[in-house]
N, C-alpha and C positions, 0 to 999 in steps of 0.2 A: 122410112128413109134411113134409119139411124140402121138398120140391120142391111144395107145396100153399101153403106160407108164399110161395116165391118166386113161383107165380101169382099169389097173393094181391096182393103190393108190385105186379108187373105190371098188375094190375087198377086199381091206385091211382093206378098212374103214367097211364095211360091216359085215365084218369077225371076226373085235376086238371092232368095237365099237356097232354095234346092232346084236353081235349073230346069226348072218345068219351061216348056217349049209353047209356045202361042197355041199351036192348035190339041195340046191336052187339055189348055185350060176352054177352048172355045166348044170341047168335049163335051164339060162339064157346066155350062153356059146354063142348058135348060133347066138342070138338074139347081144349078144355084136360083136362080127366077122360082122356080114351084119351092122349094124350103123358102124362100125370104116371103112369099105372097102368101103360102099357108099360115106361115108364123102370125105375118100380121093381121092377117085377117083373122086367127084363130083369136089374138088377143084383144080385136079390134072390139069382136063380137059379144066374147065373156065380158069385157066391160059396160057392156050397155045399160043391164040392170042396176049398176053401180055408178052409173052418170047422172050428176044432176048439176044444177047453177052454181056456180061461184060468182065472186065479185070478179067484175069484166071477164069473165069466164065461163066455160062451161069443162066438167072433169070429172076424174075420178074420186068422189064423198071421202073425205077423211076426218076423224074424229077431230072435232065434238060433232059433224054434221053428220055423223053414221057413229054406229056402236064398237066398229071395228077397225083395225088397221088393214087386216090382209088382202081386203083387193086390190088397194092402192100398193100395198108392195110386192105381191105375188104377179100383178097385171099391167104394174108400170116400173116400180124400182128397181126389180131383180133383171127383168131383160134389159134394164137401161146399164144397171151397172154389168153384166155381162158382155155389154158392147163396150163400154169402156177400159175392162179391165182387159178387151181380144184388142182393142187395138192400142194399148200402151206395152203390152206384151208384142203385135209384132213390129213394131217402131224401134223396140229395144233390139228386137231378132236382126232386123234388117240391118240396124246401124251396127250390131256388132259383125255382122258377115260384109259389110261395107268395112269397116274397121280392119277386119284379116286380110283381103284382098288392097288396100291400101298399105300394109307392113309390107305387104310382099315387092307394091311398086314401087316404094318410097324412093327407093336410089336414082328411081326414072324421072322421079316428078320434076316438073320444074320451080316449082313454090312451093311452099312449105305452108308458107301462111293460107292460105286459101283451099287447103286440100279440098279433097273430093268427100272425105269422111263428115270433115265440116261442115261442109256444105249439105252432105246427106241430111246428118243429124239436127242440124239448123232447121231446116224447111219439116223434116217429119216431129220435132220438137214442138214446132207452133202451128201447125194443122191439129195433133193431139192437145193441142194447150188450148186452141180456140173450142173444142170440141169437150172438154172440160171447165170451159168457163162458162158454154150456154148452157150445155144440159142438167148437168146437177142442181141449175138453180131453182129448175123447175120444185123439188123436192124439199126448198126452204119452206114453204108456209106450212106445208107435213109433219116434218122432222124438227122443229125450231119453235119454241112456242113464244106465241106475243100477246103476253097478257095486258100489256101496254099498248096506245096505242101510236105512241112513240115508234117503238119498237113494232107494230102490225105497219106502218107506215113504211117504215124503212127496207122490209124484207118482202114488201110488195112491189117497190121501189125497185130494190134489186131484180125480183125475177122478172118483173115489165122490162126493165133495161138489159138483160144480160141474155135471158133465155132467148127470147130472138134475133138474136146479135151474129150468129154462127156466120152467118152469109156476108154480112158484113165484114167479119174479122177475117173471113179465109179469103174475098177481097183485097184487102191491105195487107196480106202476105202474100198474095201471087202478084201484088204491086209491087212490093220493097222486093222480095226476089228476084222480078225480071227486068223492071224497069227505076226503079226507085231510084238506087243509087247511082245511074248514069245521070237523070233527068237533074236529080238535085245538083250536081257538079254541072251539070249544062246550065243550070240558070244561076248558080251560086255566083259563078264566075262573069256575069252580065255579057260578056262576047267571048263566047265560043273558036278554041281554034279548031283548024280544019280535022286532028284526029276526034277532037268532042263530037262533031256533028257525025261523022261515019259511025260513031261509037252508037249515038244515040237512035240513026238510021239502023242499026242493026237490030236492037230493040224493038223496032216497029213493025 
């Protein structure tokens, strides 16, 4: 799933920042499906003999439970943060070619405060922000050691709470983007004048 998110930015990036046309990319459709299905299944597979129980879990063995670091990071860390690091790279790509194309119309806009850039950057900001807060946490009980068990509590804690959080949090940003701030000014205000309700029908 996480290598379908990074086609995804790919597709985006392609889309707003070099002009690629709908059906180049619908071209390249199949071509993206067989690379994301081989990937995962290639790595799905190489882990196998390297799976065993965790607490509330089942994964990839990392030391002290195996003698080794490298399958856990050659079979989970490195393609994770390779997704992470294609798409804070094209988040940056998009908003800065959003960024140019807004200098250019600035004279036309009619707000300032609200641009289009902001708005770009705002919403690609906290898709990548949600998408760095569940996955890397996976990699705390790894990477983090708790000789305590204080500290083994607390970073168990975290990856239970965060790592499956992704769905939820891109949720509540395609809630406060679309509808968030109308709703809250609709019921802040206990009666609604007639422009609140068209506003908030619009939304719907």
């Amino acid at each position: 799933s996480m290598y379908y998110n990074m086609a995804l930015s790919l597709y985006f990036l392609l889309i707003i920042r070099y002009n690629w046309k709908e059906w180049q990319c619908i071209r390249l459709q199949m071509w993206v499906h067989g690379v994301v299905v081989v990937v995962g299944l290639t790595l799905a597979f190489c882990a196998i003999p390297y799976v065993g129980p965790k607490l509330a879990e089942c994964g990839i063995l990392s030391p002290p439970s195996t003698s080794t670091e490298w399958p856990i990071t050659w079979l989970s860390t490195i393609p994770m943060s390779i997704v992470l690091a294609t798409l804070l790279v094209t988040t940056l790509l998009i908003c800065h070619k959003v960024h140019q194309q807004q200098r250019k119309a600035r004279k036309w806009m009619a707000s300032k405060n609200m641009t289009l850039t902001r708005r770009v950057f705002v919403q690609s900001f906290l898709y990548v922000l949600a998408f760095y807060i569940s996955l890397p946490t996976v990699f705390l009980p790894v990477y983090i050691s708790h000789r305590t068990e204080q500290r083994y509590t607390l970073v168990f804690l975290l990856k239970g709470t965060l790592a499956p959080s992704q769905g939820a949090l891109n949720s509540l940003i395609y809630f406060y983007r679309s509808r968030g701030p109308q709703m809250c000014r609709f019921f802040s205000r206990g009666k609604s004048s007639p422009h609140d309700s068209q506003e908030l029908e619009k939304t719907q």
